[in-house]
N, C-alpha and C positions, 0 to 999 in steps of 0.2 A: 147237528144233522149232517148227513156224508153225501155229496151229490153224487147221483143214481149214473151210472156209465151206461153207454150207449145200449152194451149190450144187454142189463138190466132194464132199460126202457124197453125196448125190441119185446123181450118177453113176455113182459109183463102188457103190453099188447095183444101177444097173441095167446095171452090166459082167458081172452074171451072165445076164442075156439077152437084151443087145445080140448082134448079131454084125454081121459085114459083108456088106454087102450085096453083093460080089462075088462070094465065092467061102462066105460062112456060115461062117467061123473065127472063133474067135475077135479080139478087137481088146483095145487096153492102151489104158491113159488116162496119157497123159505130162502132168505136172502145169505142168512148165515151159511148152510151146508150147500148154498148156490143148489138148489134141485127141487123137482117137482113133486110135490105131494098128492098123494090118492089116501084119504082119510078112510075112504069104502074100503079097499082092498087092504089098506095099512101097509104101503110098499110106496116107494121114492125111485124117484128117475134122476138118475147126476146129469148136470147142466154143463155140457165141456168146451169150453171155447164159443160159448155162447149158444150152443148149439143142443136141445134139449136128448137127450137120447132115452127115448120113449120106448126102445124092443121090450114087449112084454117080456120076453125070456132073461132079460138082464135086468128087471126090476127087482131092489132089494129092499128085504122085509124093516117097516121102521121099528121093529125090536134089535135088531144088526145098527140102529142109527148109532150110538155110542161107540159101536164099535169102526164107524169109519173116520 
């Protein structure tokens, strides 16, 4: 098991009051593609520098996941 970096603690903190900006569900933090999951809307927010980047207008569709 890999220990969690600062920045991955941080987040994963404020996955108790994040939500999405589209639709206000909640969102999951997928560790692998580092970003934020909306399972309602089926769109992901990239995680950059620890820093979540949640613009609805920049959320990409999780059928586009393979392809990032």
């Amino acid at each position: 098991m890999t220990e969690k970096s600062r920045d991955e603690f941080l987040l994963e903190e404020l996955l108790e009051i994040l939500a999405c900006p589209r639709c206000k569900g909640d969102v999951e933090y997928d560790r692998v593609r580092n970003a934020l999951v909306c399972q309602n809307c089926r769109v992901y927010y990239e995680v950059i520098d620890g820093i979540p980047n949640m613009v609805p207008e920049e959320a990409k569709p999780l059928e586009r996941w393979s392809e990032a």
